[in-house]
DONUSE-445543 format. One line per 4 residues: number of its first residue (from 1); their letters; for each residue y, z, x of C-alpha. Coordinates in pm, whole numbers, plus 50000, padded with zeros to 5 digits. Example, Ala and Ser with C-alpha at 12.3 -4.5 7.8 and 13.67 -1.06 7.14 Angstrom:
% residues 2
1	AS	49550 50780 51230; 49894 50714 51367;
***
This chain:
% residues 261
1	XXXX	50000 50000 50000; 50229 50042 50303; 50545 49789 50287; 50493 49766 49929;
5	XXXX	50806 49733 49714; 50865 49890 49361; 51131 49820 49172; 51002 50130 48919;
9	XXXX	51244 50345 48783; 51141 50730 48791; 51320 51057 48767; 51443 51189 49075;
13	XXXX	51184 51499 49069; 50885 51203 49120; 51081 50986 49322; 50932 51109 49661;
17	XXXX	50594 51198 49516; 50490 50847 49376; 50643 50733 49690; 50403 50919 49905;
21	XXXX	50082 50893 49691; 50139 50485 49692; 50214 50475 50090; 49864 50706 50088;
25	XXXX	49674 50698 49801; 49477 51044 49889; 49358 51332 49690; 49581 51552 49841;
29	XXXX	49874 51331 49694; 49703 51227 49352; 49683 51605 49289; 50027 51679 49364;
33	XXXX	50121 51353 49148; 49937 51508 48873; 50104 51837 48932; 50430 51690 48947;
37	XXXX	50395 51490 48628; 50692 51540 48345; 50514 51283 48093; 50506 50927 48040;
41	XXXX	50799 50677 48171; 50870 50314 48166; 50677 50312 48497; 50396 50584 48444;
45	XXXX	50101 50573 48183; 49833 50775 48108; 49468 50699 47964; 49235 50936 47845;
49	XXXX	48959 50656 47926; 48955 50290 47991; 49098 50104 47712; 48973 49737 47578;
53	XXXX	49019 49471 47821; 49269 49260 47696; 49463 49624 47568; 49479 49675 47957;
57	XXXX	49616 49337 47987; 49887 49393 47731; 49968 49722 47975; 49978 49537 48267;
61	XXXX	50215 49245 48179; 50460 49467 48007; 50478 49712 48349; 50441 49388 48585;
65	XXXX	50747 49233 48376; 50925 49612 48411; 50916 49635 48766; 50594 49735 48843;
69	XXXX	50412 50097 48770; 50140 50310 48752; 49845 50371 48493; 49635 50669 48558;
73	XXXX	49272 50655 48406; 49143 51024 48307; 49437 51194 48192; 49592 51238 47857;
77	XXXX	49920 51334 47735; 49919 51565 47431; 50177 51565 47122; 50283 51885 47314;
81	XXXX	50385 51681 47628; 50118 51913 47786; 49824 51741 47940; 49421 51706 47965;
85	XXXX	49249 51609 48273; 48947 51602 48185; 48818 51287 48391; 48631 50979 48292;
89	XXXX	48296 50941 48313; 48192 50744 48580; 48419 50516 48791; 48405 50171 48687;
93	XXXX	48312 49913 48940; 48672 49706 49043; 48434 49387 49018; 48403 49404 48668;
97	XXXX	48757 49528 48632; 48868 49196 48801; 48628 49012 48560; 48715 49136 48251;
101	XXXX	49085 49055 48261; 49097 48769 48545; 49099 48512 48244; 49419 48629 48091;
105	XXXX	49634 48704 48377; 49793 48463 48651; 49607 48543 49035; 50016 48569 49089;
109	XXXX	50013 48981 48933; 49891 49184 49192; 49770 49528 49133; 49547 49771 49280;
113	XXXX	49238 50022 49164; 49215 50319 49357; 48910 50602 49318; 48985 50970 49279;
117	XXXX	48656 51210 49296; 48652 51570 49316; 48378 51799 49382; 48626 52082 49452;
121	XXXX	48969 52126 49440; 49249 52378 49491; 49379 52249 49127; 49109 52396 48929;
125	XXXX	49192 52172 48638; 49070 51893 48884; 48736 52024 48975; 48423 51829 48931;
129	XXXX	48614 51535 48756; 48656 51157 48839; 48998 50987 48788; 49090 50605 48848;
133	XXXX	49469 50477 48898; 49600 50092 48892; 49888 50030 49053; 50088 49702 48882;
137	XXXX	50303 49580 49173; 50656 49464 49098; 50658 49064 49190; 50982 48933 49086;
141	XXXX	50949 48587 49214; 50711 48531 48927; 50834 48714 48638; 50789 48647 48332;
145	XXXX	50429 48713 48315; 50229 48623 47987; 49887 48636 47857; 49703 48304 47912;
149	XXXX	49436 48323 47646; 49512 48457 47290; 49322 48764 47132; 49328 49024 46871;
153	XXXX	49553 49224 47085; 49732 49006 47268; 49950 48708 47188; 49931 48378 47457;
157	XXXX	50212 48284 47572; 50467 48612 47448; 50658 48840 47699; 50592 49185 47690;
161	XXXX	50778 49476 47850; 50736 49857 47874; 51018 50037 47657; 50967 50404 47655;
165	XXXX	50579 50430 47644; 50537 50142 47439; 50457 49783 47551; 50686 49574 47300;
169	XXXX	50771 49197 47268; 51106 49145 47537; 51445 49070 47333; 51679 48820 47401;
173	XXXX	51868 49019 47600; 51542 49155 47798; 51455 48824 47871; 51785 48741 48004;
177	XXXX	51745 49032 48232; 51382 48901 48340; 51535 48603 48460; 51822 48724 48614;
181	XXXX	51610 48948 48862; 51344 48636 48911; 51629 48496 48995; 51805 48709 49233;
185	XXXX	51440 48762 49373; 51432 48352 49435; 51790 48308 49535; 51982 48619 49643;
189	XXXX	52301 48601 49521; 52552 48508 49799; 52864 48557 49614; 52950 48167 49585;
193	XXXX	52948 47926 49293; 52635 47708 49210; 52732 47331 49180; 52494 47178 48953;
197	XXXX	52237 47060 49209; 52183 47367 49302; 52145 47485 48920; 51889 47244 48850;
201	XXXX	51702 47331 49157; 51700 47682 49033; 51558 47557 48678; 51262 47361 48886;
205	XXXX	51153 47688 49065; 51196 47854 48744; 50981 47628 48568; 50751 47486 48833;
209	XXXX	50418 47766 48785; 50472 47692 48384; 50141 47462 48289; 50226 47155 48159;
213	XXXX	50040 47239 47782; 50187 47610 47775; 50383 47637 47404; 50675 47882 47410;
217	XXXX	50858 47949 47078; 51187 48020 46957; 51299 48386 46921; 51537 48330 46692;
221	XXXX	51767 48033 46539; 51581 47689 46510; 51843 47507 46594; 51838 47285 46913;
225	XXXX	52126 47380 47150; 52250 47114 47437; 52417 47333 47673; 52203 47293 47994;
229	XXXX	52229 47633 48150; 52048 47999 48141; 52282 48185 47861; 52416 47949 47623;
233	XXXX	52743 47985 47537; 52644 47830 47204; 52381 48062 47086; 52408 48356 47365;
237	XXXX	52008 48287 47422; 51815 48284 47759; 51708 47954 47903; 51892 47784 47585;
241	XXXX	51886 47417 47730; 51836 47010 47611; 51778 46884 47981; 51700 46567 47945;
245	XXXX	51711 46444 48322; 51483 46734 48414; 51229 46784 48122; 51178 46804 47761;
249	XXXX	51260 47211 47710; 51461 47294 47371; 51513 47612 47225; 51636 47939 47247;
253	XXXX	51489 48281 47353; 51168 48181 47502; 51261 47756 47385; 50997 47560 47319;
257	XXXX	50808 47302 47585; 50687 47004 47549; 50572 46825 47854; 50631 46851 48186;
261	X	50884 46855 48461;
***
């Protein structure tokens, strides 16, 4: 995990703790990370057990597309903001993991399982219990990350983010902020004005991982706008544009595709 970037946000008291279990992932520092704990963030989720696959894939595109975070397998959160660590029951192989959810989810979201086993602990809570953690990394360069298959829980093709504890369909305005940071993450921002080259350019990057049979659908108004940049200044919608030297994308919110660049 060492040189690993987050761009979670957490409360100043776990700052330094998260920070020190994900350089070293040890029980030492998963025990302290569950003694630290304050309750579920934007960043931090808790599971009494594995959930359904393509639940867990829901999870992880709503944290990837939220900068990245942490679901701990084992512990749950009670209505009392107390918790139970009572462990699962046996620690489930990363192989089948990887092959449960590897059909939903671009190779491009990165993540990690890590093992936690102990036979005796300090933390009597912990004693003689098993606990697994997955570790969403935050990789801006190619956010927004969607489902790629369609299920009961799970809709292809829709952005989902973390708000509160939730994982929730991104707003306009969420979306807009997903871009911005891909982004910045793909061209810093060096304080001078784009020409429109340079704009375009942008919008091939932007564009250029998006399969050429991928749907995306308007969030809200159905009509078409022609203003050929990010934020329309018509309908105040992200990646609003009628490009018709680069592609065929129309729409607002997430527009709607058809064909390729």
């Amino acid at each position: 995990m060492k040189g690993v970037e987050y761009f979670m946000k957490l409360p100043d008291q776990l700052k330094d703790i998260v920070y020190r279990l994900l350089q070293e992932p040890t029980l030492d520092n998963f025990r302290n990370f569950l003694k630290g704990q304050t309750g579920e963030h934007n960043s931090i989720d808790f599971k009494e057990k594995w959930i359904e696959p393509t639940k867990l894939v829901k999870e992880m595109l709503a944290i990837a597309n939220s900068g990245g975070g942490i679901i701990i397998f084992g512990v749950k959160e009670k209505e009392d903001k107390s918790f139970s660590y009572d462990g699962i029951e046996e620690i489930v192989d990363k192989a089948k993991i990887s092959n449960d959810i590897k059909n939903y989810i671009s190779t491009e979201l990165k993540y990690e399982v890590y093992d936690f086993v102990y036979d005796s602990s300090e933390y009597e809570k912990l004693q003689n219990h098993k606990y697994q953690m997955m570790v969403i990394k935050d990789c801006p360069r190619f956010i927004p990350f969607m489902s790629m298959k369609e299920s009961t829980n799970l809709k292809k093709n829709r952005i989902y983010i973390r708000r509160g504890t939730s994982c929730e369909e991104a707003t306009s305005e969420e979306i807009t902020d997903i871009i911005k940071r891909r982004m910045n993450a793909e061209y810093p921002d060096s304080g001078k004005t784009l020409n429109l080259d340079e704009h375009l350019e942008q919008l091939k990057t932007l564009y250029s991982k998006i399969s050429p049979t991928n749907e995306y659908y308007r969030m809200s108004s159905k009509t078409p706008c022609s203003q050929p940049w990010n934020l329309c200044r018509k309908c105040n919608q992200p990646r609003c544009m009628y490009i018709r030297s680069l592609s065929d994308y129309v729409g607002t919110g997430l527009g709607e595709y058809r064909g390729g660049l």
